[in-house]
C-alpha positions as CSV (number, residue, x, y, z in Angstrom):
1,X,-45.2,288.4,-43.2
2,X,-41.2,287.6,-42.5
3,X,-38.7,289.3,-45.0
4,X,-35.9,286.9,-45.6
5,X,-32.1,288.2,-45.5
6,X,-29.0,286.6,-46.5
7,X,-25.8,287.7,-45.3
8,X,-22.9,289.2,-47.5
9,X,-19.5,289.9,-46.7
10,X,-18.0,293.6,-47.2
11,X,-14.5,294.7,-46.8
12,X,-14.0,298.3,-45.1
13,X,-12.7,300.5,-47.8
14,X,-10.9,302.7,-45.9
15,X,-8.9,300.0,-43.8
16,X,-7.9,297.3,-46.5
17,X,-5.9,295.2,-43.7
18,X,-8.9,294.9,-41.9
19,X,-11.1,291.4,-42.9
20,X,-14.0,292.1,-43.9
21,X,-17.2,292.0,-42.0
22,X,-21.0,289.9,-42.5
23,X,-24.0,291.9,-42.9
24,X,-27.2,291.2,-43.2
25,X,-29.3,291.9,-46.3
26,X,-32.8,291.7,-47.5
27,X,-33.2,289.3,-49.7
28,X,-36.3,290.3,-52.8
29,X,-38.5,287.4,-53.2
30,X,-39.7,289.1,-56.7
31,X,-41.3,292.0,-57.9
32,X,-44.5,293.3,-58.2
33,X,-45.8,295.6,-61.3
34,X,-48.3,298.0,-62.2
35,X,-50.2,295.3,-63.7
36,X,-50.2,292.8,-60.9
37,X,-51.0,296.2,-58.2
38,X,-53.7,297.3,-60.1
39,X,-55.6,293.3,-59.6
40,X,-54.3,293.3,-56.1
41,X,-55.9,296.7,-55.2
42,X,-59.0,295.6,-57.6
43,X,-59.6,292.2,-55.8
44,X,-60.1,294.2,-52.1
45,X,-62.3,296.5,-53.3
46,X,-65.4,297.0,-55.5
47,X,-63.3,299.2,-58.2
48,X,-62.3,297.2,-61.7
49,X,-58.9,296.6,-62.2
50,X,-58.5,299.3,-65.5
51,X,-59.7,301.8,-62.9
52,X,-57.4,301.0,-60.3
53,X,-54.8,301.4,-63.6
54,X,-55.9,304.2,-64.7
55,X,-55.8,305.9,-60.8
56,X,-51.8,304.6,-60.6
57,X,-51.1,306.3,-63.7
58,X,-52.9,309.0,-63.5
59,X,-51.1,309.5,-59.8
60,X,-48.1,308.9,-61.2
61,X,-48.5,311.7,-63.9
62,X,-49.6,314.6,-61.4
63,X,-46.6,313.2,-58.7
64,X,-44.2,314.0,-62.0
65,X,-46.1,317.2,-62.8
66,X,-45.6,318.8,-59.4
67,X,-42.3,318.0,-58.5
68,X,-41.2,319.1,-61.6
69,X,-43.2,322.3,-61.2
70,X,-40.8,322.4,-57.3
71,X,-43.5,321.2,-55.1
72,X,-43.2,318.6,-52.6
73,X,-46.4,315.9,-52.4
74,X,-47.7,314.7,-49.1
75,X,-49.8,311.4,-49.8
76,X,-51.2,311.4,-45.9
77,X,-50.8,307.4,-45.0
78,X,-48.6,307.0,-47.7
79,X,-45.8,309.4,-47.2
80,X,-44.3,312.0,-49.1
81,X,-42.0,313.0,-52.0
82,X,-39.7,315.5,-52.7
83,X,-36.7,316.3,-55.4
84,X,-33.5,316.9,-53.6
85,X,-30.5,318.1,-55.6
86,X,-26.5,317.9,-55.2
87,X,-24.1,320.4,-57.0
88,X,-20.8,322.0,-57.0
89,X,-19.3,323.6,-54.3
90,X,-19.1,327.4,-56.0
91,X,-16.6,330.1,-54.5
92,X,-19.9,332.9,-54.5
93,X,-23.5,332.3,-54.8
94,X,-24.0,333.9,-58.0
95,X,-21.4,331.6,-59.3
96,X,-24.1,329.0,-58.0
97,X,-26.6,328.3,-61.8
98,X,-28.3,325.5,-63.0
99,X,-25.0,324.2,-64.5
100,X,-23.8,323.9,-60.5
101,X,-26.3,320.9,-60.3
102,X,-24.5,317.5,-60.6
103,X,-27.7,314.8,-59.9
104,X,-31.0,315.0,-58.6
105,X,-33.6,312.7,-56.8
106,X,-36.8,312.0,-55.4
107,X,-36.6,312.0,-51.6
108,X,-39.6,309.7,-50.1
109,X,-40.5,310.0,-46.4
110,X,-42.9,306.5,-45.4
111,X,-46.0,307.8,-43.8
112,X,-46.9,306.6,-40.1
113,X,-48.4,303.3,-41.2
114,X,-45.3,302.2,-43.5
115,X,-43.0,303.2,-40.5
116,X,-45.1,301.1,-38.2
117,X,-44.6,297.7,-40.5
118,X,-41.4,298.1,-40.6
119,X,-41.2,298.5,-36.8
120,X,-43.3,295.5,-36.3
121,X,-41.4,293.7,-39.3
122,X,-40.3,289.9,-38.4
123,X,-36.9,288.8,-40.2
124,X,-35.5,285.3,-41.0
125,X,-32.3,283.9,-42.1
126,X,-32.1,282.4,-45.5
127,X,-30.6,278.9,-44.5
């Protein structure tokens, strides 16, 4: 498969003067959902598409389960997640409480096979 990108022009934020630069950007050809996975995964494979559904969600509640309970899932092939957190910068580190925390997010590390396609990953310009 090729990923398309288009190219988009950016302006360096710390040097207005300077012109801005092109980059290139991948372009989404559209989106896939739960729905549409589940008939994917069910059409190369002997399972029914509800239970392909009902694996995804039931995944998806145990991912939310455990890293909300502070453990980190490793999904072999897949990859892994994680919850990473940023806070203040506190003077001590009792000063440092749940309060200190200004966002959190789910890290996710590809597996082996995800890092090979995108290794292997052909590109072409949108014309």
């Amino acid at each position: 498969m090729t990923l398309k990108i288009k190219t988009i022009a950016r302006k360096n934020l710390q040097n207005a003067a300077e012109p801005a630069k092109f980059y290139a950007l991948a372009e989404s050809s559209g989106k896939t959902d739960i729905d549409q996975l589940s008939k994917i995964i069910a059409n190369n494979s002997t399972v029914s598409r509800t239970d392909v559904y009902a694996v995804i969600i039931g995944l998806l509640e145990a991912i939310n389960n455990e890293l909300s309970a502070g453990r980190s899932i490793y999904l072999g092939k897949l990859g892994s997640f994680s919850v990473n957190v940023r806070s203040a910068g506190e003077l001590t580190a009792d000063a440092v409480t749940a309060a200190s925390i200004k966002s959190s997010r789910v890290i996710y590390r590809p597996g082996p096979e995800i890092k090979d396609m995108l290794k292997t990953m052909k590109y072409e310009k949108k014309a």
